[in-house]
Structures are given as C-alpha cells and as structure tokens.
N, C-alpha and C positions, 0 to 999 in steps of 0.2 A: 638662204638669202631672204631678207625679209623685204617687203616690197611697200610702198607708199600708204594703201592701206590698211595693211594692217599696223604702223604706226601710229598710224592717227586712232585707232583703235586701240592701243591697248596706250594711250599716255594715261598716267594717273596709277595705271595698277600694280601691283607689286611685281618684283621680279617670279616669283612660284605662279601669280596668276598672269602674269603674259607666255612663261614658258608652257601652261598647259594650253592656253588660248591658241599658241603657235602648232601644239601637237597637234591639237587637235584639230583643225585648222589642214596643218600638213598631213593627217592619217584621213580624213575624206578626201584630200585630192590623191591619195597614192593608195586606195582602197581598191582594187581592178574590177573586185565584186559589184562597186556602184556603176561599171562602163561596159559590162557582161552583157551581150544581145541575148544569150540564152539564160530566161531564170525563170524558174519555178517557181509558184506562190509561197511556198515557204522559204524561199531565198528573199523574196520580197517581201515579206513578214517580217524576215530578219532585221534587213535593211532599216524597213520602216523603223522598228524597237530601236535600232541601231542609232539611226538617223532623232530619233526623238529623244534618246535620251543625252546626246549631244546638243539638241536645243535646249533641253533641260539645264546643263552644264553649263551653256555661252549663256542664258536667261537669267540662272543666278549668279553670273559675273556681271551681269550689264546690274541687274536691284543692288550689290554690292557696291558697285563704282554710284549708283543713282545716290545710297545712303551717304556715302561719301561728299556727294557733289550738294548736298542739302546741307549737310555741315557747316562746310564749305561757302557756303549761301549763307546760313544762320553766322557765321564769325564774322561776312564782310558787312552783312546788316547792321550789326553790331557796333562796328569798328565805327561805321560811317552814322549811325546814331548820338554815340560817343562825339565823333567831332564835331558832331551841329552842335550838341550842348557846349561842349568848349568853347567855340564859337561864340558861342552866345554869352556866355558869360564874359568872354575877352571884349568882347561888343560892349557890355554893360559896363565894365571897369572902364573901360576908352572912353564912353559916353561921359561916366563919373566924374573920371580926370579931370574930361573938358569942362565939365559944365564946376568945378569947383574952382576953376580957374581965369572963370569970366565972373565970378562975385569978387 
C-alpha cells in the first residue's frame, strides 16, 4: 500500500524508478537489523554503508527528476516567450488596420 507521501514523491518518475524508490523505501522499513537493540560496531558499519548507499540511490533520483523539472522550465519559458512575440505582432497588425482605416 502506498501511502500519501510517497506519491507525491515519486509524480514525474518513471514507472522502474518509482518501483525502485517504493523497494527501497519498503526494504528500510522491513530491515529488523535497523530496530536491533543489540549491535556491534561492525553491524553498525554495515548499516551505516547500507544506509549511505541508499541515499546515494534516492540522491540520484531526486538530480534525475531536478534535470527533468529544468527542461521542463526551459519548454514553458519558451512557450510563453513565443506568445509575447505573437502578441505583439497581432498588436501591430491591429494597430495597422486601425490606423489605415481612419485615412
């Protein structure tokens, strides 16, 4: 079951990278070794390496979905650049009209 969170977390990303985001995700919370009273420093060594290289993993999902969302930014810039000009030229033929039709 996926819960409110992590939707709003993974819109945007593929289906392979929400499906690893959700393992992953669900193998630290079902991990018993993270909820152990008894550990030994090389148990928490582990973890740690464990634990790191899972931020590694959510880290470059989050720069993945960032390149995206810039894209994303540079097309609607674009778009809306585009319509001023239009605009503006629609503006100047309007103006035209008018003004060739008060001589």
């Amino acid at each position: 079951m996926v819960d409110d969170t992590q939707a709003e977390l993974t819109i945007g990303l593929s289906e392979e990278e929400k499906d690893d985001l959700e393992n992953l995700i669900r193998s630290i919370r079902e991990d018993p070794s993270f909820s152990s009273a008894e550990t030994v420093p090389e148990d928490v060594q582990e973890r740690i390496a464990l634990l790191t290289d899972h931020v590694a993993r959510l880290s470059e999902m989050v720069l993945k979905f960032d390149a995206r969302m810039k894209a994303f930014y540079e097309i609607i810039r674009l778009f809306y650049q585009k319509s001023n000009k239009m605009n503006e030229r629609i503006d100047t033929v309007v103006r035209y009209i008018k003004s060739t039709k008060n001589i």
